[in-house]
C-alpha distance (Angstrom), angle and dihedral (degrees) to the residues before:
residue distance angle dihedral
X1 . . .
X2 3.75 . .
X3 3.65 120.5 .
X4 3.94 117.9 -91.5
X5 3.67 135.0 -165.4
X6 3.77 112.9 -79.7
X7 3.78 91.0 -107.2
X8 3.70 91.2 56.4
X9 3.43 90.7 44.9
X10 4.11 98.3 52.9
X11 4.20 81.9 48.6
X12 3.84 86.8 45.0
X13 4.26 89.9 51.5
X14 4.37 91.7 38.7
X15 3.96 84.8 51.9
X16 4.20 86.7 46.8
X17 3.53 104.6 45.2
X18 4.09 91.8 43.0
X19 4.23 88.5 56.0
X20 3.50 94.6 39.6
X21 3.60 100.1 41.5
X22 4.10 86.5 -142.4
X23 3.58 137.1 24.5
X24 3.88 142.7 173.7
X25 3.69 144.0 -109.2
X26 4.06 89.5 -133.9
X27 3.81 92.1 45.5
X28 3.95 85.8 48.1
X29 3.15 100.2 56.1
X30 4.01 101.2 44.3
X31 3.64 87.8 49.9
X32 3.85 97.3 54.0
X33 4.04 87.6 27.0
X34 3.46 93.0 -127.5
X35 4.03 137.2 122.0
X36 3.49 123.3 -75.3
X37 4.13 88.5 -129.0
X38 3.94 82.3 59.3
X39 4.08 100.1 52.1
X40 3.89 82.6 37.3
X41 4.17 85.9 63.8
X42 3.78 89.8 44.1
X43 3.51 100.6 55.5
X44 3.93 99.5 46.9
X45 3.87 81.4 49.7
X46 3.81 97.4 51.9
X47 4.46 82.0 39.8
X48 3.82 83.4 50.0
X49 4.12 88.2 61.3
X50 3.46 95.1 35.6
X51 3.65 99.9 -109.2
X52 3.81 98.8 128.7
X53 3.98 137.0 -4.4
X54 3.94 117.3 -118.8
X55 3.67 117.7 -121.5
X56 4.08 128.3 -169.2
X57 3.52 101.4 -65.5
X58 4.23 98.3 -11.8
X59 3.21 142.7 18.0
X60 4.22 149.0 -89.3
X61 3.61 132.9 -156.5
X62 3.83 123.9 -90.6
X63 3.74 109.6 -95.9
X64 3.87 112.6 -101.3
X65 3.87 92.6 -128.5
X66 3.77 76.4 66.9
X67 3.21 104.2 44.1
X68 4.10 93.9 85.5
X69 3.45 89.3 63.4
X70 3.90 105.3 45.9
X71 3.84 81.8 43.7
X72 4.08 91.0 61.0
X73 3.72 88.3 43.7
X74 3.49 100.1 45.8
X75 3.61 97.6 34.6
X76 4.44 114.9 167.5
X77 3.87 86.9 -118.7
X78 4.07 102.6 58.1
X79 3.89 84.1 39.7
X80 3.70 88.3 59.3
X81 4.28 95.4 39.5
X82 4.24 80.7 54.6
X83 3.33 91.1 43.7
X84 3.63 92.9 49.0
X85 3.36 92.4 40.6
X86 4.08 93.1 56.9
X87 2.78 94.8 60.3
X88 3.86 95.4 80.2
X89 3.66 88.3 53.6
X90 3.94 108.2 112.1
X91 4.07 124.8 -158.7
X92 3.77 115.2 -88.6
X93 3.97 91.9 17.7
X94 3.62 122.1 147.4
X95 3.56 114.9 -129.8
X96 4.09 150.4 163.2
X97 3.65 120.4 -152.4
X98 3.45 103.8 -160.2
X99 4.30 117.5 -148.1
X100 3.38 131.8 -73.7
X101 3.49 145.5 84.6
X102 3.95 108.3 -83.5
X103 3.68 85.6 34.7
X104 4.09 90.9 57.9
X105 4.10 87.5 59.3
X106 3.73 89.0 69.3
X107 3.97 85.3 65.9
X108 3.68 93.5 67.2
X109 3.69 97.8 58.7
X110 3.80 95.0 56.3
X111 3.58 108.2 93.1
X112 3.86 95.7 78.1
X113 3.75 86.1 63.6
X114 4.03 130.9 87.0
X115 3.74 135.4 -138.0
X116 3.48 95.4 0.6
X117 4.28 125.6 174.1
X118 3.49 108.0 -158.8
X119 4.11 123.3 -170.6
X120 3.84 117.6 -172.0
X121 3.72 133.6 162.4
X122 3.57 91.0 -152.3
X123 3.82 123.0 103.1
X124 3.82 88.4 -161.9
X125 3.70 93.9 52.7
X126 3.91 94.9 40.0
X127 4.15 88.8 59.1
X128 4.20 85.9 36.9
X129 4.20 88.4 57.9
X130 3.83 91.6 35.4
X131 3.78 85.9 63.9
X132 3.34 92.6 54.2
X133 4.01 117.3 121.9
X134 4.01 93.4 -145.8
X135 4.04 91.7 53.1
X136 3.38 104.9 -137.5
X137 4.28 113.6 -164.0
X138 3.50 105.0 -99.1
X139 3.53 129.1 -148.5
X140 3.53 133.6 -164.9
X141 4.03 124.4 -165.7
X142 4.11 96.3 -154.3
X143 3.73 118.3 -161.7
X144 4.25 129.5 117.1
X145 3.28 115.5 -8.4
X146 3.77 102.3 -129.1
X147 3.70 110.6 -162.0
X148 3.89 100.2 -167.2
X149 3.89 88.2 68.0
X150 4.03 88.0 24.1
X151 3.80 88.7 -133.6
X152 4.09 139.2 107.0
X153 3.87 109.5 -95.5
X154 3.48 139.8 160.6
X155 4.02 147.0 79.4
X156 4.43 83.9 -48.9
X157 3.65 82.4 56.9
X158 3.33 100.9 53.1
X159 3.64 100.9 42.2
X160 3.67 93.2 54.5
X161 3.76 87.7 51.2
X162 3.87 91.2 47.9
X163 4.23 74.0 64.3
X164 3.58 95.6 69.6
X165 3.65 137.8 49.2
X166 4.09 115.7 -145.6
X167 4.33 137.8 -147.5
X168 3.77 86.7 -155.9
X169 4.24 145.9 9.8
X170 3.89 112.5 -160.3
X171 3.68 106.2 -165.4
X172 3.42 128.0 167.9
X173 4.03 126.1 -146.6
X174 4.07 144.5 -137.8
X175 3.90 90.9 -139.3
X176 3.98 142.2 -28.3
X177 3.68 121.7 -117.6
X178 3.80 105.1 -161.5
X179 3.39 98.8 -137.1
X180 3.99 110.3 35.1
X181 4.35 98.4 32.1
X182 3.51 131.0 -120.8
X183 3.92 126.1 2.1
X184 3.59 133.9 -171.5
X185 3.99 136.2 -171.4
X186 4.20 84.8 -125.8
X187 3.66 111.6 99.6
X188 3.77 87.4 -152.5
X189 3.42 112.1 88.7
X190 3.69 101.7 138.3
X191 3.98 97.6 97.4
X192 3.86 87.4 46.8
X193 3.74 85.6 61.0
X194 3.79 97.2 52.2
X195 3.69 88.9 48.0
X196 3.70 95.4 50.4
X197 3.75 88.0 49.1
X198 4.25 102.1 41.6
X199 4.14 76.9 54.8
X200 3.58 134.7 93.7
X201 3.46 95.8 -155.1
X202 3.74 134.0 17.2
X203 3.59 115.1 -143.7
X204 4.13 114.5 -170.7
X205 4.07 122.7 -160.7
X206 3.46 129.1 179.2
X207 4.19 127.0 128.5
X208 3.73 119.5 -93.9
X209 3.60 99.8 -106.4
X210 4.38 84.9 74.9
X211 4.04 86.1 64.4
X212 3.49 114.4 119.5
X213 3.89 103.7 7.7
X214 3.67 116.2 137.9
X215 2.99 103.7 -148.0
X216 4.07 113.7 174.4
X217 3.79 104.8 -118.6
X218 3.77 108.5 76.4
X219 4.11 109.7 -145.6
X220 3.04 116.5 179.5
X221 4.05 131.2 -1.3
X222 3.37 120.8 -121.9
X223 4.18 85.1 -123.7
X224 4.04 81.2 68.9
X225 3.77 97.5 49.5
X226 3.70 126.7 85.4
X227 3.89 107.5 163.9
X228 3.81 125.0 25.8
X229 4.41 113.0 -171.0
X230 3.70 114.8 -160.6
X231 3.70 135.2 147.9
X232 3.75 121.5 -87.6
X233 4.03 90.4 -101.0
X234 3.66 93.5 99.3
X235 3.44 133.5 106.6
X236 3.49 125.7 -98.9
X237 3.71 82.3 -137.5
X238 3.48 87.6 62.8
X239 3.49 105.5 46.0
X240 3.77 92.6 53.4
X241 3.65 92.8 55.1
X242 3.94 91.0 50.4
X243 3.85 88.8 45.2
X244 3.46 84.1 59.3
X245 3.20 104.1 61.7
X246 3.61 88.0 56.3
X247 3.81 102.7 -97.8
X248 4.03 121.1 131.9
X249 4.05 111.2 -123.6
X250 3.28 117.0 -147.1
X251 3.94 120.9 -177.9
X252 3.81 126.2 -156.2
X253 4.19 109.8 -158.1
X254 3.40 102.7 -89.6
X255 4.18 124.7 -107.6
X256 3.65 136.2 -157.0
């Protein structure tokens, strides 16, 4: 078998391990003709999203009681938002991706960039882009571990991002209100501040469905905002009201 992208190759393993009910790291890696140290990285990414559980020396299917769950997280739609939003993502930017789950789907289409800096306050995403075969330099902001938003915030946070200077922010968000910005149900919105202001640009994702709840705690302004990625579910209604606040709208096909 000829050797495929490492995209197609992750698919290639999910498809494997979910016929065969188990696999291993030495037939992995003679199938796809690649090192074990390489199918090693792939499967703690694909465990990392939930796709699959890591045994001694392979692999085994996620549990279907689980499978609810990963769906949620996981869902076709955020993977095409990150996907989407990726794509804006130039070699040897600098950039944070800030928690959350559509947010974490921009991690997985990384390794066909170069020289990247990447800052999260995620534990989950830092192991995620440690995996990673292109090896991006990872940055982590420390501070409190908050576990409503299951990320690091906090005044140690924000200093350490006052450190750095950015390309790009990709932030995700609780709900839009169309005429103030983004809003979430986190009362801490301080280290999404200093991110949006270390950063170039600010790129926003989050599915349609979040458009036009009000929810109390104001994020980010729309003065802050540059680019907001959502699916093509929207309203046109909607989109010219954004777009008139100044922020680019890009849509990614929408997926059930």
């Amino acid at each position: 078998m000829t050797k495929r992208n490492t995209q197609q190759r992750r698919h290639s393993i999910i498809k494997l391990v979910n016929e065969q009910g188990e696999v291993s790291v030495d037939e992995l890696a003679n199938l796809f003709a690649t090192s074990e140290v390489t199918i090693r990285k792939d499967l703690a990414m694909l465990e990392t999203h939930g796709l699959l559980l890591r045994r001694y020396g392979g692999a085994v299917p996620v549990p279907q009681e689980m499978t609810q769950i990963v769906s949620e997280n996981l869902s076709l739609n955020k993977q095409a938002i990150a996907a989407k939003a990726a794509e804006l993502i130039r070699d040897h930017n600098r950039i944070i991706i800030d928690s959350g789950s559509t947010t974490s789907g921009i991690v997985q289409q990384l390794n066909d960039k170069r020289g990247l800096v990447v800052m999260t306050n995620s534990l989950q995403l830092a192991n995620a882009i440690h995996e990673l075969e292109n090896e991006p330099t990872l940055l982590m902001t420390g501070g409190t571990w908050d576990p409503h938003s299951e990320s690091f915030q906090g005044q140690v946070a924000e200093q350490v991002l006052r450190s750095y200077n950015f390309d790009q922010l990709f932030i995700g968000a609780d709900g839009i209100d169309l005429d103030r910005g983004t809003t979430t149900f986190n009362e801490l919105t301080g280290l999404s501040k200093v991110m949006a202001e270390m950063s170039r640009e600010v790129v926003v994702l989050l599915e349609s469905t979040k458009i036009g709840r009000r929810i109390p705690n104001l994020e980010l302004p729309w003065d802050v905002v540059n680019v907001l990625v959502t699916d093509d579910n929207i309203t046109q209604e909607a989109v010219n009201t954004i777009a008139a606040h100044g922020v680019r709208v890009i849509l990614a096909p929408y997926a059930k």
